[in-house]
PDB file of N, CA, C and O in Angstrom, chain B, residues numbered from 101:
ATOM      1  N   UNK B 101      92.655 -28.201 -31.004  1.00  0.00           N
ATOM      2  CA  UNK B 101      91.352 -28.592 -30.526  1.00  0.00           C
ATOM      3  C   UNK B 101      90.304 -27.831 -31.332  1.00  0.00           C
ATOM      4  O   UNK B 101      90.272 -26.602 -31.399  1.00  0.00           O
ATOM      5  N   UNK B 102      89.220 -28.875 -32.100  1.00  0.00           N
ATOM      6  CA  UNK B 102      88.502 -28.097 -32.538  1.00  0.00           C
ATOM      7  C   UNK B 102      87.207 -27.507 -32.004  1.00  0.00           C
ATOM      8  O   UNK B 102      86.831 -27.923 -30.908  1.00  0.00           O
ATOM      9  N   UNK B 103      86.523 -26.652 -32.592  1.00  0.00           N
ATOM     10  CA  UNK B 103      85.536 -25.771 -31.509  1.00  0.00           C
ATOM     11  C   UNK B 103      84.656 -27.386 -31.091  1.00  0.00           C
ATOM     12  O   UNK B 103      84.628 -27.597 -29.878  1.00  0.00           O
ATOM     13  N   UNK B 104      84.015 -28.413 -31.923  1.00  0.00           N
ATOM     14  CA  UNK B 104      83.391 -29.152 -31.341  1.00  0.00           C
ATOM     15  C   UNK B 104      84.156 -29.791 -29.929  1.00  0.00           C
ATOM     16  O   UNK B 104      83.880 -29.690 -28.734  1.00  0.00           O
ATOM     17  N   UNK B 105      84.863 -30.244 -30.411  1.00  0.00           N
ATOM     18  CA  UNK B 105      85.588 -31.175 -29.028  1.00  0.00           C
ATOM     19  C   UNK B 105      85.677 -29.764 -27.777  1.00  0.00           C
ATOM     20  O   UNK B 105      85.291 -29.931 -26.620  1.00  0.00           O
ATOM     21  N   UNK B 106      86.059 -28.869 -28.115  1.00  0.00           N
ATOM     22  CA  UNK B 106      85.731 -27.882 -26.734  1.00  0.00           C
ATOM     23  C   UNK B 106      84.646 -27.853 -26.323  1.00  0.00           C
ATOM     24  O   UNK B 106      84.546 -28.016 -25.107  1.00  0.00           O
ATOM     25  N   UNK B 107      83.543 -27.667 -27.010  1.00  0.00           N
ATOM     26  CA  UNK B 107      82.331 -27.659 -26.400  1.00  0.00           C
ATOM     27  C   UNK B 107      81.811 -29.539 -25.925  1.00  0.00           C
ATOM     28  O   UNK B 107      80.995 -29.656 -25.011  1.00  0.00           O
ATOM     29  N   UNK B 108      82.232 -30.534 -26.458  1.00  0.00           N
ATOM     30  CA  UNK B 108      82.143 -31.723 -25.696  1.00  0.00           C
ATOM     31  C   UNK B 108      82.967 -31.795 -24.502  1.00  0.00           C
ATOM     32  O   UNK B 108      82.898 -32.823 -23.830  1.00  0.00           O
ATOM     33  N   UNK B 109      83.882 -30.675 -24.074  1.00  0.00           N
ATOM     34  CA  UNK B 109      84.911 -30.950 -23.162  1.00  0.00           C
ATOM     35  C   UNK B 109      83.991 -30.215 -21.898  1.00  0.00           C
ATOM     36  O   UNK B 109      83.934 -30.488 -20.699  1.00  0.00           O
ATOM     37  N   UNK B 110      83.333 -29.211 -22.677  1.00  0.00           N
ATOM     38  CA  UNK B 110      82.617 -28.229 -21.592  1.00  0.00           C
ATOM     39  C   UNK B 110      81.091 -28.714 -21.170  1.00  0.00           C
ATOM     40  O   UNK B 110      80.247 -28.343 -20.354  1.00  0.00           O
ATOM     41  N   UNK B 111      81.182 -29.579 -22.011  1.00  0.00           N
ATOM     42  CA  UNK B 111      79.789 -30.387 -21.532  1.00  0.00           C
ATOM     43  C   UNK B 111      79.754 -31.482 -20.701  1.00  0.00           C
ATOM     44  O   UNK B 111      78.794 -31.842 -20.019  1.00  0.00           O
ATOM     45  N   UNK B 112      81.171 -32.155 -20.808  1.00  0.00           N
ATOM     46  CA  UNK B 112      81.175 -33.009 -20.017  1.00  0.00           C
ATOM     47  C   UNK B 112      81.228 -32.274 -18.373  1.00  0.00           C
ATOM     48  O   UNK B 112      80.555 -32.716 -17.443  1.00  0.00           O
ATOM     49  N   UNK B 113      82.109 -31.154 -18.262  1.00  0.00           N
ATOM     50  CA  UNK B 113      82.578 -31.009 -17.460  1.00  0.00           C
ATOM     51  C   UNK B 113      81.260 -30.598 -16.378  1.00  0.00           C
ATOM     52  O   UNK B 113      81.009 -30.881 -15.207  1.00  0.00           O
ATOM     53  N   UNK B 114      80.552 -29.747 -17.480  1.00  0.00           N
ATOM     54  CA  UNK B 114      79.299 -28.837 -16.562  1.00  0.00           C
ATOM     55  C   UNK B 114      78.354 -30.176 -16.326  1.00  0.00           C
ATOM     56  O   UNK B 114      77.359 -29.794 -15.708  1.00  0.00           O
ATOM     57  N   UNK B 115      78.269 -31.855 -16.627  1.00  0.00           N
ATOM     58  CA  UNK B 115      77.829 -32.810 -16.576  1.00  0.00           C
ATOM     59  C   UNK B 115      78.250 -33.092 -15.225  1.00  0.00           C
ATOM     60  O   UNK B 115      77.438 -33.093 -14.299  1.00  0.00           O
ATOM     61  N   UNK B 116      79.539 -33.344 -15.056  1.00  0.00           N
ATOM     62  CA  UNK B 116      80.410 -33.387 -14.066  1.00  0.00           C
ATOM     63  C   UNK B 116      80.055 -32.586 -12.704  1.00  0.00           C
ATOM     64  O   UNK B 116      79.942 -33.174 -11.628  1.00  0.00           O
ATOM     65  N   UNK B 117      79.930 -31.536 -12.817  1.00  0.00           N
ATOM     66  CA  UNK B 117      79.682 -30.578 -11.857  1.00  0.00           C
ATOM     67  C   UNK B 117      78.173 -30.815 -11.428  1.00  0.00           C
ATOM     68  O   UNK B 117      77.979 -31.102 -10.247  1.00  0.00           O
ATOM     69  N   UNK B 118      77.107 -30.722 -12.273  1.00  0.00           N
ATOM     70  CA  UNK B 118      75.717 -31.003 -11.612  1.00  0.00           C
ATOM     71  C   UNK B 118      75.856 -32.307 -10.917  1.00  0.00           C
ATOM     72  O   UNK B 118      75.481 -32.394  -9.747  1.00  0.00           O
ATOM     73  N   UNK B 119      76.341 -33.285 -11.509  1.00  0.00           N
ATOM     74  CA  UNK B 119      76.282 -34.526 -10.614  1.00  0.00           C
ATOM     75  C   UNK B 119      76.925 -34.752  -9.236  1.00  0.00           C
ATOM     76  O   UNK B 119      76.566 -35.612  -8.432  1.00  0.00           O
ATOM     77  N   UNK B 120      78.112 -33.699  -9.039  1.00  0.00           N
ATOM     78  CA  UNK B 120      78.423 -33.799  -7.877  1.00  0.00           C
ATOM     79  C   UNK B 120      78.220 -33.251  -7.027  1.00  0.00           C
ATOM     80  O   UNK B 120      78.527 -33.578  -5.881  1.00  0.00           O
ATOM     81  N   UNK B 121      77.481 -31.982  -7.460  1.00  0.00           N
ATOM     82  CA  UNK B 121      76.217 -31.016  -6.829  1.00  0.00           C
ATOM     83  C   UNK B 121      74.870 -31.574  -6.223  1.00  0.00           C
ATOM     84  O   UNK B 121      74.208 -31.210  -5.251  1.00  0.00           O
ATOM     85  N   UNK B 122      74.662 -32.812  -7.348  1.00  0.00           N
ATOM     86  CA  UNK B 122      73.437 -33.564  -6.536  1.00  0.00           C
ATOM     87  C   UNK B 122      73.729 -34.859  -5.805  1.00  0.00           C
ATOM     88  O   UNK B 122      72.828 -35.649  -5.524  1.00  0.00           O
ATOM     89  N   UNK B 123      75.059 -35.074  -5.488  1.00  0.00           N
ATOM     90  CA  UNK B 123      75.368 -36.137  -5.062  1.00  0.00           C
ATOM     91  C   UNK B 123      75.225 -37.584  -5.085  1.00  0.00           C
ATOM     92  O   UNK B 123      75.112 -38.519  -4.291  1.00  0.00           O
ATOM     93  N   UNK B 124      75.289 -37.323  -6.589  1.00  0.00           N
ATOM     94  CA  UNK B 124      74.554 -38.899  -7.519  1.00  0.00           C
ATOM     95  C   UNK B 124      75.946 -39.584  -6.960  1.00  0.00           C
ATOM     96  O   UNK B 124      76.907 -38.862  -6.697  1.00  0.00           O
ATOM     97  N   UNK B 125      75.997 -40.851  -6.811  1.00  0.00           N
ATOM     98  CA  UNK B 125      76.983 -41.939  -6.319  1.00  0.00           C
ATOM     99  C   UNK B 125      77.814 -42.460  -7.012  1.00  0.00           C
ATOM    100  O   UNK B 125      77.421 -43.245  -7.875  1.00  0.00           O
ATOM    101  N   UNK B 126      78.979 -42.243  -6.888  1.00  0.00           N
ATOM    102  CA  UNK B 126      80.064 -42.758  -7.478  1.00  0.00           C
ATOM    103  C   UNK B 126      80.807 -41.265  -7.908  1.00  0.00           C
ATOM    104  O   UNK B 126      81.858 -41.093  -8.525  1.00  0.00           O
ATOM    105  N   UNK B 127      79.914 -40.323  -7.378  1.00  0.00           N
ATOM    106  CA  UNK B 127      80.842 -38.373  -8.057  1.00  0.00           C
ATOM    107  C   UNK B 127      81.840 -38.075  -7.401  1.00  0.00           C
ATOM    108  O   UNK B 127      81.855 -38.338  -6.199  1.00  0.00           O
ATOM    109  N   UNK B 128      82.454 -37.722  -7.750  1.00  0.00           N
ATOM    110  CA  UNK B 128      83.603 -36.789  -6.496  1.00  0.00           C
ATOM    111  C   UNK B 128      83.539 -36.110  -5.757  1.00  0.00           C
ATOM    112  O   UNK B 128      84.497 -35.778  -5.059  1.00  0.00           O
ATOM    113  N   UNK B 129      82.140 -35.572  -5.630  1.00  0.00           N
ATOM    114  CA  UNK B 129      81.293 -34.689  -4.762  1.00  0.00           C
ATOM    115  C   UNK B 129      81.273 -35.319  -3.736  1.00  0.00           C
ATOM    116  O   UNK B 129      80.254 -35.006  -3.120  1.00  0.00           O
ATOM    117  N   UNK B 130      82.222 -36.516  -2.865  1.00  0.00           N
ATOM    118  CA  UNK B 130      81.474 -37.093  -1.733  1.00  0.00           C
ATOM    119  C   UNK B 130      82.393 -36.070  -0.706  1.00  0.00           C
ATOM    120  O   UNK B 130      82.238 -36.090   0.515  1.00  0.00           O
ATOM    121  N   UNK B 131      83.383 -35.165  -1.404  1.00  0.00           N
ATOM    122  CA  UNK B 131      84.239 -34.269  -0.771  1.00  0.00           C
ATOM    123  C   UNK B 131      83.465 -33.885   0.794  1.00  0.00           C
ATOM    124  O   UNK B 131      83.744 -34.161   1.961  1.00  0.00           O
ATOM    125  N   UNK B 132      81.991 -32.847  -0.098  1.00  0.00           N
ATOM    126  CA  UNK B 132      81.362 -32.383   0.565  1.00  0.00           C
ATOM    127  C   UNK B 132      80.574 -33.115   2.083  1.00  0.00           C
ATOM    128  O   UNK B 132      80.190 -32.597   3.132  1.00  0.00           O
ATOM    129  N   UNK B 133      80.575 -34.464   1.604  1.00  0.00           N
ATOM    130  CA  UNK B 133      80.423 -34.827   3.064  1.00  0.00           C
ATOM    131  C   UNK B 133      81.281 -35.457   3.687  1.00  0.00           C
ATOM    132  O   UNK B 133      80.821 -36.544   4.036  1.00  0.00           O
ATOM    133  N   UNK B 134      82.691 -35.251   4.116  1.00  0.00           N
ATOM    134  CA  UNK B 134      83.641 -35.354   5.174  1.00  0.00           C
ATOM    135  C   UNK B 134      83.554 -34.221   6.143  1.00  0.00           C
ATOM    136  O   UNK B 134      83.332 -33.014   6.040  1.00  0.00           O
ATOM    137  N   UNK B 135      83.804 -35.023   7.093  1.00  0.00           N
ATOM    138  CA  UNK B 135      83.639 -34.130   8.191  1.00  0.00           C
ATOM    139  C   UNK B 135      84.810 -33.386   8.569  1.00  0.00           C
ATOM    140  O   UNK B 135      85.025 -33.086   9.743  1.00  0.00           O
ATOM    141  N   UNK B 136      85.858 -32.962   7.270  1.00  0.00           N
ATOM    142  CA  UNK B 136      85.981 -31.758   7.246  1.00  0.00           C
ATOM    143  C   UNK B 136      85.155 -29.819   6.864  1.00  0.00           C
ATOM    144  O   UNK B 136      85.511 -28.642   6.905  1.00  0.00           O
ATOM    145  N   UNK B 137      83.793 -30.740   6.486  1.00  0.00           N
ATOM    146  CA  UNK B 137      82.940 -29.613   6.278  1.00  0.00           C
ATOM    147  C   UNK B 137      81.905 -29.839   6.980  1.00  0.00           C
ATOM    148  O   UNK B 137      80.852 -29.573   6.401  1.00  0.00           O
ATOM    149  N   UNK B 138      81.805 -30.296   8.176  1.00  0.00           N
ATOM    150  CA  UNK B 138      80.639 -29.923   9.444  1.00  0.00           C
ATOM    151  C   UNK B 138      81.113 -28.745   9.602  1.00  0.00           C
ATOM    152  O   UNK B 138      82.112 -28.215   9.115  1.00  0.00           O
ATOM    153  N   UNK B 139      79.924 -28.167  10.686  1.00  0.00           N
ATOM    154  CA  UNK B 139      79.144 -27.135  10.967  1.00  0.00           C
ATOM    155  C   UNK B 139      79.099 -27.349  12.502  1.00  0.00           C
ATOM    156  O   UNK B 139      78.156 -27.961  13.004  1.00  0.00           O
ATOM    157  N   UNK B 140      80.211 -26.799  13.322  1.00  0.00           N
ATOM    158  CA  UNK B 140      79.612 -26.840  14.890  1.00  0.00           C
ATOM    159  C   UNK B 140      78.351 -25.837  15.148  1.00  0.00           C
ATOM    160  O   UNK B 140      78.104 -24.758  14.609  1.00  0.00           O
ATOM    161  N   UNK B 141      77.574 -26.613  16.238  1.00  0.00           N
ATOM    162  CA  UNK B 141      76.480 -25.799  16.701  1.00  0.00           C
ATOM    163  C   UNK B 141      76.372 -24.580  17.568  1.00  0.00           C
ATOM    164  O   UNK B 141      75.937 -24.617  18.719  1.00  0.00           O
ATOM    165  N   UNK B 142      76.839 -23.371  16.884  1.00  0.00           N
ATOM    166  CA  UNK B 142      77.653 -22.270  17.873  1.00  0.00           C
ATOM    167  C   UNK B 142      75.970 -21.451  18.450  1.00  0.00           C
ATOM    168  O   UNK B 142      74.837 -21.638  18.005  1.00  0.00           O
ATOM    169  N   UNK B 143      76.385 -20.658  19.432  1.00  0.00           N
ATOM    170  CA  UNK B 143      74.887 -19.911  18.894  1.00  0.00           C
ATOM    171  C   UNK B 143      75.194 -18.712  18.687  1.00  0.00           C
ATOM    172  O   UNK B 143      76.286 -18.372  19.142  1.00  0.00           O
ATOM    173  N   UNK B 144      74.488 -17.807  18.052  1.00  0.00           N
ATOM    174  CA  UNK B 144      74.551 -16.506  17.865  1.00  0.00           C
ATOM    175  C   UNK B 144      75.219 -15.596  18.207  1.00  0.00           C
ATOM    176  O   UNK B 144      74.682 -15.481  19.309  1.00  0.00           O
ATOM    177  N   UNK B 145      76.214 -14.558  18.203  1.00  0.00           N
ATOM    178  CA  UNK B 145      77.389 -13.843  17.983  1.00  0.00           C
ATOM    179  C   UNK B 145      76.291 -13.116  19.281  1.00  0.00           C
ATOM    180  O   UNK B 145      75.067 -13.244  19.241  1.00  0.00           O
ATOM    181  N   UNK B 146      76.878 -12.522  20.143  1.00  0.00           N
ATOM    182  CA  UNK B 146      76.242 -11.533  20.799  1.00  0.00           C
ATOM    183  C   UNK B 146      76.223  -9.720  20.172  1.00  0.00           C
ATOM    184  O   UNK B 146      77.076  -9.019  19.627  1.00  0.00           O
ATOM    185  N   UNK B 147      75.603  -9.622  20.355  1.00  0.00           N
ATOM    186  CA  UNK B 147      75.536  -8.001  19.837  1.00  0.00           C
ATOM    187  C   UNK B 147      75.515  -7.485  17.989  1.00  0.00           C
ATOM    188  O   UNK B 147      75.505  -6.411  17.387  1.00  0.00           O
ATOM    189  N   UNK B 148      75.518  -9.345  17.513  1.00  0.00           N
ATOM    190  CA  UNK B 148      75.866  -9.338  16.098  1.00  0.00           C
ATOM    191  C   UNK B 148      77.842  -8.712  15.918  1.00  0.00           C
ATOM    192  O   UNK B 148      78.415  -8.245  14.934  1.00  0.00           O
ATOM    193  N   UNK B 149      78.253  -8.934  17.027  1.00  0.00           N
ATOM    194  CA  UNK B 149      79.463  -9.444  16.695  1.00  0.00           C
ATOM    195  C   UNK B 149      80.176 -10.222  15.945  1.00  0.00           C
ATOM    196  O   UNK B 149      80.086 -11.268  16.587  1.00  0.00           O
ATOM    197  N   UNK B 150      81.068 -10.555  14.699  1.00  0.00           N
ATOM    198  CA  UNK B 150      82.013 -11.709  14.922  1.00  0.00           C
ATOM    199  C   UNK B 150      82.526 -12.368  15.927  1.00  0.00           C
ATOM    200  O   UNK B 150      83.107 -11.617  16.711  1.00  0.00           O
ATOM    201  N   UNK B 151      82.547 -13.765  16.293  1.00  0.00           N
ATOM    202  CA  UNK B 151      83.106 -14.724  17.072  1.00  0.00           C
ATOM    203  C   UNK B 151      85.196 -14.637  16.679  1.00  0.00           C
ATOM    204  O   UNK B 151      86.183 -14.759  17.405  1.00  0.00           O
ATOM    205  N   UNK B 152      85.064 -14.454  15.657  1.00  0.00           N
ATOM    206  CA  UNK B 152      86.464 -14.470  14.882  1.00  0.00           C
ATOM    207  C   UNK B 152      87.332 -13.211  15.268  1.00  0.00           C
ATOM    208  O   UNK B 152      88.446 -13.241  15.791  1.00  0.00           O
ATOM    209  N   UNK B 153      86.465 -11.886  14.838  1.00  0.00           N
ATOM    210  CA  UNK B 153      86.973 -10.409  14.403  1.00  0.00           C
ATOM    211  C   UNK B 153      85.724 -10.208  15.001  1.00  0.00           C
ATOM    212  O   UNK B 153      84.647 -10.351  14.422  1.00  0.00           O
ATOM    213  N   UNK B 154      85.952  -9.722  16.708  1.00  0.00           N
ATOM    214  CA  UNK B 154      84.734  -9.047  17.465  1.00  0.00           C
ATOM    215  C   UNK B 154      84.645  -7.356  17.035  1.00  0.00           C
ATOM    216  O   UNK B 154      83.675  -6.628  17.244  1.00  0.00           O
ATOM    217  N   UNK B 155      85.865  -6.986  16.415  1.00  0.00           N
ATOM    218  CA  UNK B 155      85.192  -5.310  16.112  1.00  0.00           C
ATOM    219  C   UNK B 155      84.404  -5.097  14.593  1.00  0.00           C
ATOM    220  O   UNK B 155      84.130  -4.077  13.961  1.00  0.00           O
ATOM    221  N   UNK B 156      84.138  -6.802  14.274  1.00  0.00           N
ATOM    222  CA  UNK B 156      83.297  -6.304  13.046  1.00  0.00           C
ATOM    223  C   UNK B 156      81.989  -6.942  13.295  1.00  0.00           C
ATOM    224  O   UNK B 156      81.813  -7.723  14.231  1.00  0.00           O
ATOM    225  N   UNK B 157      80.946  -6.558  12.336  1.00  0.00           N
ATOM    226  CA  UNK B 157      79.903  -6.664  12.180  1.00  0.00           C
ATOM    227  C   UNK B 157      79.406  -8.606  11.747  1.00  0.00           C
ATOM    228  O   UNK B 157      79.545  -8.975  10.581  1.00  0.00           O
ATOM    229  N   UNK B 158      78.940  -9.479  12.686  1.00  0.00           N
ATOM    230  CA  UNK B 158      79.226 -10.736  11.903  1.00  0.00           C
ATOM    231  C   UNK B 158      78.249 -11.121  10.371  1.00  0.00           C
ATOM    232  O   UNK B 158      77.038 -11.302  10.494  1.00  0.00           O
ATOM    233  N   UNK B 159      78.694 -11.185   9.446  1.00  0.00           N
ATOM    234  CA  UNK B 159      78.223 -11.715   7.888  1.00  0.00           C
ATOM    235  C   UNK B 159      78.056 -12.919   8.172  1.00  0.00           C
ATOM    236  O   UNK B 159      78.429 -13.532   7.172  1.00  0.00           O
ATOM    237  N   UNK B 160      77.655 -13.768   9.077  1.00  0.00           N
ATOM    238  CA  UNK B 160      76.783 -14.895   8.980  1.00  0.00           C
ATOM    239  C   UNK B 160      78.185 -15.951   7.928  1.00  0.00           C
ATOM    240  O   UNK B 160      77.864 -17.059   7.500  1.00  0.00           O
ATOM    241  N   UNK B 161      79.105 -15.589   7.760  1.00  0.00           N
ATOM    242  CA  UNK B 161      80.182 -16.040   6.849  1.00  0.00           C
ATOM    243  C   UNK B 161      80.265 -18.177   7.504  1.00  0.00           C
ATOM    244  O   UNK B 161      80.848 -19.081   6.906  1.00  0.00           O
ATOM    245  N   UNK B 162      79.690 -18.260   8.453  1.00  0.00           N
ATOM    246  CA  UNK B 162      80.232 -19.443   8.984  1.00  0.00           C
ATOM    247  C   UNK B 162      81.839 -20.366   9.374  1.00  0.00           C
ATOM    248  O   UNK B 162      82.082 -21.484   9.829  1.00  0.00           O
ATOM    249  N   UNK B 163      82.689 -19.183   8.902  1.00  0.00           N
ATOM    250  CA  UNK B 163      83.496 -19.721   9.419  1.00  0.00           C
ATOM    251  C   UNK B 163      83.685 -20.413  10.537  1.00  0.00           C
ATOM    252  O   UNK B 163      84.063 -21.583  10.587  1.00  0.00           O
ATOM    253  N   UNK B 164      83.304 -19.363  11.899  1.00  0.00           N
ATOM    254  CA  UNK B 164      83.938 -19.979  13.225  1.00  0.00           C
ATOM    255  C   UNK B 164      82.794 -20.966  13.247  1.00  0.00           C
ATOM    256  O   UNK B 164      82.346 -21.028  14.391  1.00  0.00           O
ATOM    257  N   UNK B 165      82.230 -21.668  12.507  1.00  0.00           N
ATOM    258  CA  UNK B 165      80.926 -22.664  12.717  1.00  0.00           C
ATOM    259  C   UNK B 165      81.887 -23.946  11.983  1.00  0.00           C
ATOM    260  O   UNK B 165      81.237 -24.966  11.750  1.00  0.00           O
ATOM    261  N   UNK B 166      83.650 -23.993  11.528  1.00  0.00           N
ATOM    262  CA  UNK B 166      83.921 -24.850  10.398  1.00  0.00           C
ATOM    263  C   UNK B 166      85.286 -25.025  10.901  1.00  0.00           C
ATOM    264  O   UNK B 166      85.892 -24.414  11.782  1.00  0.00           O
ATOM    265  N   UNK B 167      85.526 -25.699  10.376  1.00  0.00           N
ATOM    266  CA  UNK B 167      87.019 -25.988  10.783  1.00  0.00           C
ATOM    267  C   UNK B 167      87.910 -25.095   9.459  1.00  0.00           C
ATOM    268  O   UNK B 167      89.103 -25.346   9.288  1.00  0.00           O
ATOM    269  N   UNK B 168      87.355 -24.298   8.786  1.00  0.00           N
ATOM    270  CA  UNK B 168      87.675 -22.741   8.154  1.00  0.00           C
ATOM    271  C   UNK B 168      87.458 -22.739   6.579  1.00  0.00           C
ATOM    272  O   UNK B 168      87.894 -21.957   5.734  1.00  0.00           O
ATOM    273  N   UNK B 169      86.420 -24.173   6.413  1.00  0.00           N
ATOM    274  CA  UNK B 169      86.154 -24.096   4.563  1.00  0.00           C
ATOM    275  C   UNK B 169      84.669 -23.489   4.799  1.00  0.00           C
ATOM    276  O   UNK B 169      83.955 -23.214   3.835  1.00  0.00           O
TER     277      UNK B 169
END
């Protein structure tokens, strides 16, 4: 492979990636909206607890808000 065709390979790809980032139609990006990646409406950890791991501090991580992506 020569250096051009790598860098057409890496252009396509980073082409690839913005488009399915902006959810232009027909991308593979429609991943992101199955509702394997909702967001239940939890509310707020009490004490800034984890919902998950209550002896830690919660990082806003969203897990327990996901079905775990």
């Amino acid at each position: 492979m020569t250096e051009e065709q790598l860098r057409a390979l890496v252009r396509d790809e980073v082409a690839r990636q913005l488009a399915t980032a902006s959810g232009t139609p027909g991308s593979q990006g429609q991943v992101l909206n199955d509702a394997s990646h909702a967001r239940f409406p939890l509310p707020p950890a009490e004490g800034g607890l984890c919902i998950i791991e209550p002896r830690v501090l919660c990082s806003h991580c969203g897990y327990c808000k996901s079905y775990g992506h």
